[in-house]
C-alpha positions in Angstrom: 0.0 0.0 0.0 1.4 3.0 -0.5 1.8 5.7 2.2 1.0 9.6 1.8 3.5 12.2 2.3 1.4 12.8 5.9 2.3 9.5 7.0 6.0 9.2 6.1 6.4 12.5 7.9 4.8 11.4 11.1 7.0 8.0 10.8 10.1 10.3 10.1 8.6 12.9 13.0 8.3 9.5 15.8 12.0 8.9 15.3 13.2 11.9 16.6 14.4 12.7 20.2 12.8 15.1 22.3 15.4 17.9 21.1 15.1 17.3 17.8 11.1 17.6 17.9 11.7 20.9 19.6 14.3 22.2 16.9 11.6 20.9 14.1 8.3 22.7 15.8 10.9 25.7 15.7 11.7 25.6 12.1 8.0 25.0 11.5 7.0 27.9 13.2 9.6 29.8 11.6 8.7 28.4 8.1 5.3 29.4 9.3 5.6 33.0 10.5 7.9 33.9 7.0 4.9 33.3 5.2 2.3 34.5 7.1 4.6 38.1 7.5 5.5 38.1 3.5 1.4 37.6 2.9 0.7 40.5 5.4 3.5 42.5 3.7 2.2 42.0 0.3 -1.3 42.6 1.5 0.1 45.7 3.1 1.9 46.7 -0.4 -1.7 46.2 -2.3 -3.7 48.4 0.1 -1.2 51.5 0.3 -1.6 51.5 -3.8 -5.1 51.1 -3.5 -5.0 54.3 -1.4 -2.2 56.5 -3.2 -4.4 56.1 -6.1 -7.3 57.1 -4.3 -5.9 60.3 -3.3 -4.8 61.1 -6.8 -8.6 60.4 -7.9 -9.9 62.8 -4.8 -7.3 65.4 -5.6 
């Protein structure tokens, strides 16, 4: 049978020790928080355009 990505993660994930998990959760989260801050900043990016060109329209 053969096994989904999920599942040869969580067989790779059991092997580790308890420091290892830690380090792991920590790249995650960093992983995690890089994408979540680059979404924000793009989202950021998109709405200060929106205005500018807003203000040009009111001017």
């Amino acid at each position: 049978m053969e096994k989904t990505k999920e599942e040869i993660i969580v067989e790779i994930f059991r092997q580790f020790t308890p420091a290892n998990k830690r380090n792991f959760m920590k790249m995650l989260g960093v992983a995690v928080n890089a994408e979540h801050n680059m979404r924000t900043s793009m989202e950021n990016e998109q709405a200060a355009k929106v205005f500018a060109n807003r203000q040009e329209f009111e001017e």
